[in-house]
N, C-alpha and C positions, 0 to 999 in steps of 0.2 A: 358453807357460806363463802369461805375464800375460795374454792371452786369456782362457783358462780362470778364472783368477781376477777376472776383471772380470765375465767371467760369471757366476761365483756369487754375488756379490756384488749383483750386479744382480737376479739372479733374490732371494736375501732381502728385498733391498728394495720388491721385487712381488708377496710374500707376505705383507711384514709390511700392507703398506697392504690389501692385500684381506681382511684381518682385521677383522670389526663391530666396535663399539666395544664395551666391557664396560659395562652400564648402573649406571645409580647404585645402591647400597644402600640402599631404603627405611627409615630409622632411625627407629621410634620411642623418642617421650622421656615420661620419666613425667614427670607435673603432678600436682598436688592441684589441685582442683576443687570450686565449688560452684553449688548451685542454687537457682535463681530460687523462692522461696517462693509458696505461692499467699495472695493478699491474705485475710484474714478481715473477712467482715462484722460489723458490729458490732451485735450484738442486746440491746437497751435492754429489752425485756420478752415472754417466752413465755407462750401460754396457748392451753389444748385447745378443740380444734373440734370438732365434727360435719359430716358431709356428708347435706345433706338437698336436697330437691326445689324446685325454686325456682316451679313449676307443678306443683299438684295438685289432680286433676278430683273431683268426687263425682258415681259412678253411681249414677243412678236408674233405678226401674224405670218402664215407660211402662206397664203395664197394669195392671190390678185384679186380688187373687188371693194364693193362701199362697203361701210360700217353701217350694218343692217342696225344692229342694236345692242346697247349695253346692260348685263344684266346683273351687274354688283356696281356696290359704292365704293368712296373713299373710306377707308378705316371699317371697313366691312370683313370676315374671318372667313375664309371658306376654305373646305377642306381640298383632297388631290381629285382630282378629275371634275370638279365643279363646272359648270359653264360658266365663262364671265361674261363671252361678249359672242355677236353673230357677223358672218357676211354672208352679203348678197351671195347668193350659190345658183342663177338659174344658170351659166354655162356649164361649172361642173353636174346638176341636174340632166342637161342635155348629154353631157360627156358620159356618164353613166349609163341612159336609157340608149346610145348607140354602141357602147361595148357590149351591153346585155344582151341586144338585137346582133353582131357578132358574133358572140359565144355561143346561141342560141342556134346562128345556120350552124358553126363550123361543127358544134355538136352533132346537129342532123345528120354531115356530109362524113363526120368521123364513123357514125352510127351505122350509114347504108353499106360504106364501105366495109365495116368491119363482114357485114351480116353477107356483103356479096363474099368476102372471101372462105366465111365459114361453108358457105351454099356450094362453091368450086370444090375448095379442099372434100367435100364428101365424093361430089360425081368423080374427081381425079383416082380416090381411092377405088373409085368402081373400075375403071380404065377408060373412062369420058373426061377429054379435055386434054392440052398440052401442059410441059413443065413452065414454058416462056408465058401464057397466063396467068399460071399460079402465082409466078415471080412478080409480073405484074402486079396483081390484086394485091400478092404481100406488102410492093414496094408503095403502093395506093393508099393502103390502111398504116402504113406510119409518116406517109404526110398530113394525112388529116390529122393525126396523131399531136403531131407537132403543131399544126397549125391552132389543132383547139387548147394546145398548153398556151400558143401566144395570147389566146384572146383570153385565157382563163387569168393571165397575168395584167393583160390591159386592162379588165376587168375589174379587178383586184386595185390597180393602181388609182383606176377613176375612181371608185368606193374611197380610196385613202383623201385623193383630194377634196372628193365631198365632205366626208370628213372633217381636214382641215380649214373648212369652212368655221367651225366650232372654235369659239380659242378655249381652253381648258387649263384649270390649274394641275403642273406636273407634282405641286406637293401642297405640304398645310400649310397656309399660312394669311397676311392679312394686305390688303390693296392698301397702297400707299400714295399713287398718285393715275392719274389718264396721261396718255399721250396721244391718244386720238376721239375726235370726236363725229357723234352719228350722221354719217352723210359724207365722210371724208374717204376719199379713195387712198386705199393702202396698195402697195404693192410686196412684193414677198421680201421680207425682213427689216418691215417699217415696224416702229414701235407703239405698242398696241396701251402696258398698262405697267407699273413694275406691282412687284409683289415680295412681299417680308417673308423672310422664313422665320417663325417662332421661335425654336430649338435653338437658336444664335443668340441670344440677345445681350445686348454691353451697351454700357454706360459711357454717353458726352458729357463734357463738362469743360466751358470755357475758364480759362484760369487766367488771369494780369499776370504780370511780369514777376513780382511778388510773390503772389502764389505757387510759382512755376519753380522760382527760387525756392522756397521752401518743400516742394515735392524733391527735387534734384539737389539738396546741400549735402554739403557731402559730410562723413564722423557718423554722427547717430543716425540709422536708417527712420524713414516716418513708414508708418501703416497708414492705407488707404480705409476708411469705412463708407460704405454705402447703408442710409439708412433712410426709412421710410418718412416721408411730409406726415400721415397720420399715426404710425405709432415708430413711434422715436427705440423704441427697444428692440422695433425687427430690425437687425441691421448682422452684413456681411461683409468680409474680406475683400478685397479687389486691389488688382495691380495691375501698372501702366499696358498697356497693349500697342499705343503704338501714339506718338505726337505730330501732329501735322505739322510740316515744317517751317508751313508761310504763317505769319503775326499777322493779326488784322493792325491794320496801321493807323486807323481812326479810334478805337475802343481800344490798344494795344493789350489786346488775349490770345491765348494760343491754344487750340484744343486740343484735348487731350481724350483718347480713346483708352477705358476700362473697360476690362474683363473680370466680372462678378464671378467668386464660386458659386455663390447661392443667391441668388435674386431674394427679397423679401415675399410674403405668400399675395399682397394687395399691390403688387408692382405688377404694370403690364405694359405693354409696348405703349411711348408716347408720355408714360407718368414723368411726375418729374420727382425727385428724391435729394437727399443731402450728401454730400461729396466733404468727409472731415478726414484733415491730414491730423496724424495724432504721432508721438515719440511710440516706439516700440518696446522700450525697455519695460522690463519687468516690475509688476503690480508690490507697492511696498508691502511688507509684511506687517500682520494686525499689528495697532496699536490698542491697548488695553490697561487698565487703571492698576497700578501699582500696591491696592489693597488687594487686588485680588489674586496675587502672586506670591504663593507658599512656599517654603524649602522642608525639606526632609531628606535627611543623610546626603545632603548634597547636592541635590537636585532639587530644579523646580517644576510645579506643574501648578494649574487653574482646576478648578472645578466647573465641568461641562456639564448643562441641565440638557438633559432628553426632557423633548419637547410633546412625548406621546406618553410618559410615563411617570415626568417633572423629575425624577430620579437624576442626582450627579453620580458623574464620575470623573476620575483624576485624570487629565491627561498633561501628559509632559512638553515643557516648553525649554526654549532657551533664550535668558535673555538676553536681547542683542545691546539695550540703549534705552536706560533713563532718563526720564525730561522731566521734571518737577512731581506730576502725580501721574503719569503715565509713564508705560513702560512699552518699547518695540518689543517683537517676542515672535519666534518663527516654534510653529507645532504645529498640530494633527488640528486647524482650527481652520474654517471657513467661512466665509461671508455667511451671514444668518442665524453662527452659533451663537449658544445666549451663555452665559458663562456667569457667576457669582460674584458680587465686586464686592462683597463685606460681610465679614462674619465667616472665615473660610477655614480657620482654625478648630471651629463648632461640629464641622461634619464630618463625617464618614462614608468611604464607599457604598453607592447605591442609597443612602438616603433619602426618603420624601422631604423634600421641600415647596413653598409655598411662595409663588412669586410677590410681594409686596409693591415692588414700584422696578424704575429703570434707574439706574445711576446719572445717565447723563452724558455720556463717555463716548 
């Protein structure tokens, strides 16, 4: 009988142990939370721009003749080799079908002679005919020679001016004004139309006296931004390029020519955009609530919430400057972090927590 109960007793004690452990209860604890604000630049003075062309060509026309017809508009985009515009061509027409009628004998007369001297050159091998012939016929078939390379260039040159009958764009770009119109006689290197190159483009912007002072004062350098009339957040770097020297002396502005690194993506030639001078110096470092700032063995750090997995972690800060319930604090912290303002003593690395509210901060 005690057998049996030593064995039961034995066997429990070898079921309780082959029993897994029961794992921990992940507990989350709610915190209030805040976050890291994004710095604001500071803009000393705004004013409107234009986007204009920083290279623009004026086409002319290369030949004599009316303005047959126009065949793009103002603010019209065309690419390289486009047709813009026509002239009258029946001379060059005429110029062409009488070089071709040229080309056409001197061919014939290059032809006969060549065939008459091939015909000699055989009978002379036979021992019919003299050398002073031969010479001849040789000296025969390289002036026709000559003469059908001139017509084959004359030929060649009337085709170009037919041609430039055509006006054509030499690159991409977009029509920005006429200077002639249909029915007007041009001669060779009157102006025909200008045209934008895309690839160039910088920013106008008239400035008062004022503003001109605050771009050029001198100590603290300002940064230029350019930023879009519809979204205020595409915005880019730019600096001076070049200022016109003369002041208008009725409106007393002076403009001023920027060079954008990056154009905004809804900005295109003609837009118009915002031109802010702002200080350069450096964005202050977070400010952050002073509940939320721990010490351990001498250091401080905040507790950082991952925002994919609500999990903190400690990261280390310094602080610079306390102001009543806030603290400056430079660390591994950026615009967007959300960080713990109360209860910060409660947790531990990697913990679940549970966001309740914002602090306010």
């Amino acid at each position: 009988m005690r057998r049996l109960a030593f064995g039961l007793v034995l066997l429990c004690v070898l079921l309780a142990a082959c029993r897994e452990p029961t794992p921990a209860v992940q507990v989350e604890r709610p915190v209030m939370f805040d976050e890291i604000a994004t710095a604001q630049r500071p803009v000393t003075a705004r004013f409107t721009g234009t986007v204009q062309p920083r290279h623009q060509l004026l086409v002319a026309s290369r030949q004599n003749g009316h303005l047959l017809s126009r065949q793009v508009e103002v603010g019209q985009q065309v690419r390289s080799g486009q047709l813009l515009a026509r002239l009258e061509n029946a001379d060059q027409h005429g110029e062409v079908d009488s070089r071709r009628g040229e080309f056409a004998r001197a061919e014939v007369l290059w032809r006969n002679a060549r065939d008459e001297l091939a015909r000699y050159q055989g009978l002379h091998q036979q021992g019919v005919g003299s050398v002073a012939v031969l010479e001849q016929l040789a000296s025969e078939v390289k002036v026709r020679a000559a003469t059908l390379s001139q017509a084959r260039i004359a030929l060649q040159l009337a085709e170009e001016h037919l041609q430039q009958t055509q006006v054509t764009a030499d690159f991409e770009g977009v029509v920005t004004a006429w200077h002639a119109e249909v029915g007007q006689v041009l001669t060779i290197g009157s102006p025909v139309l200008s045209l934008a190159r895309l690839d160039s483009l910088e920013v106008w912007v008239d400035l008062p006296v004022q503003g001109l002072g605050e771009l050029l004062a001198q100590g603290e350098p300002r940064r230029i931004w350019v930023t879009s009339m519809g979204d205020g957040a595409a915005r880019s770097l730019a600096h001076v390029r070049q200022i016109d020297p003369q002041l208008d002396v009725g409106t007393r502005v002076q403009r001023v020519r920027l060079a954008v690194e990056r154009l905004p993506a809804d900005v295109h030639l003609g837009s118009l955009v915002n031109v802010e001078l702002s200080r350069s110096h450096a964005a202050p470092e977070p400010l952050v609530p002073v509940a939320a700032v721990w010490a351990q063995a001498g250091q401080h750090y905040v507790w950082k919430i991952d925002k994919q997995s609500s999990q903190v972690q400690a990261v280390e800060v310094e602080v610079l400057k306390r102001s009543g319930a806030h603290a400056r604090v430079r660390g591994a912290l950026q615009a967007g972090d959300r960080i713990v303002s109360a209860g910060v003593t409660r947790l531990r690395e990697g913990q679940q927590v549970r966001l309740e509210g914002q602090g306010g901060s």
